[in-house]
N, C-alpha and C positions, 0 to 999 in steps of 0.2 A: 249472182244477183241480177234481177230483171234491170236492164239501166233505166233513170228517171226521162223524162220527157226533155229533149232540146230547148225548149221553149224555157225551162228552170236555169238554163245555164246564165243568165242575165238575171236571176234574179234570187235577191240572198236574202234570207230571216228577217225578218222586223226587226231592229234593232232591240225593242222592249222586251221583246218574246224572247231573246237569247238574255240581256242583260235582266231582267227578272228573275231569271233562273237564279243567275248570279245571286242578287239579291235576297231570295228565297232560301239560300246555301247559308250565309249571314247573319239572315235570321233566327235557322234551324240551330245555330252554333251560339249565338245568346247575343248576337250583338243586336244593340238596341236601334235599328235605324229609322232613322226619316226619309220619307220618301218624300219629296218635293217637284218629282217628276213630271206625273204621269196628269193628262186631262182628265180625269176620270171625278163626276161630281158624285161630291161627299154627304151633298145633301138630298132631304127627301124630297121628292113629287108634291106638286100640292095635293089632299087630302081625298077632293073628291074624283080627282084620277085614281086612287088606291081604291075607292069606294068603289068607283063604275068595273073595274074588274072584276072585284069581289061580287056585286050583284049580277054578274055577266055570267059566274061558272056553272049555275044551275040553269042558264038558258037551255031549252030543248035542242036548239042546236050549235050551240057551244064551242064544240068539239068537232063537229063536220070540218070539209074541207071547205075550205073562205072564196070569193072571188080572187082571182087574180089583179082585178082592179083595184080589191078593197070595196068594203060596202058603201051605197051611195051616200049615206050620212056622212063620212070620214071623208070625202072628197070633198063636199059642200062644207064642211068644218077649215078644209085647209083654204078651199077657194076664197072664202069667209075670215078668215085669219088673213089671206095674204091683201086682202080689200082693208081690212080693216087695222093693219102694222102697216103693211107699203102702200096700200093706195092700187092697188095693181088689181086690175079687174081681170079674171078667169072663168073657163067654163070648168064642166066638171071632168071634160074630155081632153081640158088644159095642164091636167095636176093627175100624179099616178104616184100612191103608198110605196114607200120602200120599207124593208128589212133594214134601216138604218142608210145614209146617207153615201158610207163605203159601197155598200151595195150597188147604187147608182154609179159609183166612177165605174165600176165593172160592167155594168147592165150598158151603159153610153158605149163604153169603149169598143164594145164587142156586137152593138148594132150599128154604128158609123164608120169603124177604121177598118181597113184591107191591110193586109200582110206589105209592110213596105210605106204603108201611108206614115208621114211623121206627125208629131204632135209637142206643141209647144208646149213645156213645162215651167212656173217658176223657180231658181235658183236665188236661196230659199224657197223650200216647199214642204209642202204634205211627200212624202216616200210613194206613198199606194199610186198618186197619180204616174209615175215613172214603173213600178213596179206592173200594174195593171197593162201597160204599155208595151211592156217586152214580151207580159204573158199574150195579148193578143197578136202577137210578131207585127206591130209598129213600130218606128224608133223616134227615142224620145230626142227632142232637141229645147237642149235647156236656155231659158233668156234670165236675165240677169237683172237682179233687183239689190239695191244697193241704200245703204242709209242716206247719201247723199241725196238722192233722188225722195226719199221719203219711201221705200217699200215698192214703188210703182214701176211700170213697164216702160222703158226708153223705147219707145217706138222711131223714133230716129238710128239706133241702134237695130231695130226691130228690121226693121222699110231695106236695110244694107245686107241682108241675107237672102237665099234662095228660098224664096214661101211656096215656088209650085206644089211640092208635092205636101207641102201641110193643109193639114184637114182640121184640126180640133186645137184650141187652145184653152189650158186650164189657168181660170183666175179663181181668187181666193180672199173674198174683203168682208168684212174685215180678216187682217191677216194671218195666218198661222204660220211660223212661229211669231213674227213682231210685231203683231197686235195693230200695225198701222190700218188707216182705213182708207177707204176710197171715195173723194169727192162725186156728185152729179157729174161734172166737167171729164174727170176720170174716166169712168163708167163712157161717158160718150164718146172717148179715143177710143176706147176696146171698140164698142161697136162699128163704130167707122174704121177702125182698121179692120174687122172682121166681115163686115160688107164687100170690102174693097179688095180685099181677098180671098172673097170665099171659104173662108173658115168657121165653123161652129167655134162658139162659147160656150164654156159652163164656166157658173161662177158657182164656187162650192162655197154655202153663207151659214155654216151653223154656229155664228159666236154673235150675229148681229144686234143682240137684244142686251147681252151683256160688256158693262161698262159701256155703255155706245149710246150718246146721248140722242143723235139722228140715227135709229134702223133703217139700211136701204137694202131695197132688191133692183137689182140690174134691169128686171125687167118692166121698171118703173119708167124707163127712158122709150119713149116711142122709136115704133120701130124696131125695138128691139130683140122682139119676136121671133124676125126672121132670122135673127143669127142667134139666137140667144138661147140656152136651158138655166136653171138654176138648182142646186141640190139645196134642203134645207133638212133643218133636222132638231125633233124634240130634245134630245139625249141631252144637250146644255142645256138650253132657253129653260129646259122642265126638269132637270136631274132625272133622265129616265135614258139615261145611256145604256144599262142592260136589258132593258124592253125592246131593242133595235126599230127605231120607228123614224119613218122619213118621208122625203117627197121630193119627186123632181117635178119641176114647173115649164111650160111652156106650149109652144104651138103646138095642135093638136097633130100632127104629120109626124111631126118627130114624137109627139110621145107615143103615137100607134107603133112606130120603129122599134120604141125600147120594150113596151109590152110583148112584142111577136119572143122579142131575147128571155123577157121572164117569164112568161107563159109558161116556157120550156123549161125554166129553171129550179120552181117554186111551184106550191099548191096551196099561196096565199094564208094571210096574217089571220097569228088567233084571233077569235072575235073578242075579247078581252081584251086582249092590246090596242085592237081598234077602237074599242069605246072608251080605253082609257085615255087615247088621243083626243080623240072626241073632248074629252073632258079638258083634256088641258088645253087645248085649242079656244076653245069658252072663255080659258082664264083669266078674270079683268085685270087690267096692263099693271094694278095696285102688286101683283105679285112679282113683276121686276123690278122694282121700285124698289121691295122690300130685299130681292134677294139681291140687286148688286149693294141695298147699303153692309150687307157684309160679306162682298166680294172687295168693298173699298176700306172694309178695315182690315181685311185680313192683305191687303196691298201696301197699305203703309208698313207694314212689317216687314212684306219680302223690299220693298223699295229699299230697308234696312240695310235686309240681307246683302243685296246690291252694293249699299256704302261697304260694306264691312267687308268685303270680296274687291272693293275699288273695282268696281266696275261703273259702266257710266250706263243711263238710261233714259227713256223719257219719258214722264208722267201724259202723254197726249197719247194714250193708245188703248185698247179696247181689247175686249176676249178674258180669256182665263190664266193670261201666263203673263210673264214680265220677262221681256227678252232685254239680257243687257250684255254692253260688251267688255271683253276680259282685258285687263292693263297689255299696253302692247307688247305682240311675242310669245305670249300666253298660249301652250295650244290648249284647245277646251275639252277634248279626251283626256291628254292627261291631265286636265287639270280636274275634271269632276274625278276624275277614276279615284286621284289621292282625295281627293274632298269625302269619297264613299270610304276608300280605307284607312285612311287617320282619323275623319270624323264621323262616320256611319252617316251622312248626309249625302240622298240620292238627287242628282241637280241633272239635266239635261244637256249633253253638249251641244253648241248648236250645228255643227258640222254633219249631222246626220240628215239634218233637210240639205244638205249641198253644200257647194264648195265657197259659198257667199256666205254661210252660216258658220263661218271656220273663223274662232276669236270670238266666238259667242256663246251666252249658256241663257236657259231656257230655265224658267220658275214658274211650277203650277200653284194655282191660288184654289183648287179643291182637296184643300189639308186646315181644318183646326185652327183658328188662333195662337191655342197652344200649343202644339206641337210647331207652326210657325217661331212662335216663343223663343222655344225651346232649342231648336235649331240656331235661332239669331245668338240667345246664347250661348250656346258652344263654341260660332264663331268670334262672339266677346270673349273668350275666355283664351282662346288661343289668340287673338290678337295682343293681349293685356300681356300675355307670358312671351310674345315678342318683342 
């Protein structure tokens, strides 16, 4: 056998992509399961994104190859969105379409980092940002986020390590996995310690509209440009996570850097997906409104599931999941592992974003009321028979 590329030796499966399989196995076999996993929204687009599609596939050129930029209407749609959510004025040479928001850790990673350059990661975190990291031979150096602190960067912690050879540091507010969010005052230590050390930011922001009664982008904070990108991403805010549609924001220097990366990568977005961006971009702000009021009912159920698990948590956080943590001693692999094979109920460890995430589990709120329910009840059912 031809051997894989060095570059793989650091870096292992997606946790989901292996443990689905599993799941898949489970299924195939008659067990009834819940999946309470996964981010993946459950619900539809709003109507006339489905429409701009549809009237888009008999366009004469339809089907050609797109800009690499994206066509000018979808930049001035996102420029226009982020003026009119954050306040944050852009040109159109400020903001550049992604294949989804993933896309951009990649596309950043592999126009900024050199072989050797490190990169701060948070502990808890997104996977991809560590994984993307190894694959462009940087090394990742993880900082520590902690519930004490509320989810946030100890920069005093931070200031006591060696930062020469760090180049990029990834933030993530609101947070993924623990839904906490990040004050103005926040957002302004990132910057200022990024100033002060010459290091790029990216704040990867695609949960901010949901449950999140203040939406902020990073790059609301003057000055923040100079250090600053931001990833954002329809896939939540619009349930169009299988449409892959994104955008990273900021000075125009740096976004010429990440376009020369996808230029070469890509031969640019259907035009159907772009207008159906288009469309949701438009969308008056009445449609988050409407979709976290049952993002908040299908939350009091998992916050249920939470008691019923004795786990502890806190109603003060944002996004699509409810991170809570496990009675002490608890490990949360195996504790979900038995939770999936005694009660076909798929829960999230949290130790798979890092070693901060270890005594914690993870509950997605893109599942049903009832099948929420449903779940809560089995876990009454076996607690009754304790």
């Amino acid at each position: 056998m031809i051997p894989k590329a060095n570059r793989l030796n650091n870096v292992q499966e997606y946790y989901f992509s292996k443990k689905l399989r599993e799941v898949s196995i489970l299924e195939k076999e008659g067990k009834p399961i819940i999946n309470i996993a996964i981010g993946s929204p459950d619900l539809q687009p709003p109507i006339q994104v489905i429409e701009a599609i549809k009237s888009t596939v008999e366009i004469d050129n339809a089907h050609s190859y797109q800009s690499y930029q994206g066509i000018p209407e979808l930049r001035l749609a996102m420029c226009n969105f982020y003026k009119r959510m954050y306040n944050v004025v852009l040109k159109n040479d400020e903001v550049l379409p992604l294949m989804g928001s993933k896309e951009g850790i990649m596309l950043i990673s592999l126009a900024f980092l050199n072989t050797g350059d490190e990169v701060l990661i948070p502990n808890p975190g997104y996977p991809t940002y560590s994984s993307v990291t190894n694959l462009v031979g940087a090394k990742p150096i993880f900082y520590n986020l902690n519930e004490e602190n509320n989810w946030l960067p100890d920069f005093d912690e931070l200031e006591q390590q060696n930062l020469t050879k760090v180049k990029l540091i990834w933030v993530n507010y609101p947070h993924m996995p623990t839904g906490a969010k990040a004050s103005s005052v926040a957002f302004q230590k990132i910057i200022s310690f990024a100033k002060k050390h010459q290091i790029l930011v990216v704040n990867d922001n695609p949960y901010s509209f949901i449950l999140n009664d203040k939406p902020q982008s990073i790059l609301e904070l003057q000055g923040a440009k100079e250090v600053a990108l931001e990833l954002n991403s329809l896939s939540k805010s619009f349930n169009m996570a299988g449409w892959r549609v994104g955008l990273v924001a900021g000075k125009e220097k740096y976004i010429k850097a990440i376009l020369q990366v996808k230029s070469n990568m890509d031969s640019g977005m259907f035009l159907g997906i772009q207008k159906g961006a288009i469309a949701a971009l438009k969308t008056p702000e009445k449609w988050f409104t409407d979709l976290n009021l049952i993002y908040e009912k299908r939350r009091k159920i998992v916050w249920k599931i939470m008691e019923i698990l004795n786990c502890t948590y806190t109603k003060n956080s944002s996004g699509l999941f409810v991170w809570g943590k496990l009675p002490k001693e608890k490990d949360a692999l195996d504790f979900t592992d038995k939770l999936l094979s005694d009660k076909y109920i798929f829960i999230t460890p949290g130790n798979i974003f890092g070693t901060n995430g270890e005594g914690y589990i993870r509950v997605s709120l893109c599942v049903p009321e009832a099948k929420l329910n449903e779940a809560l009840q089995r876990l009454i059912v076996v607690k009754l028979k304790k």
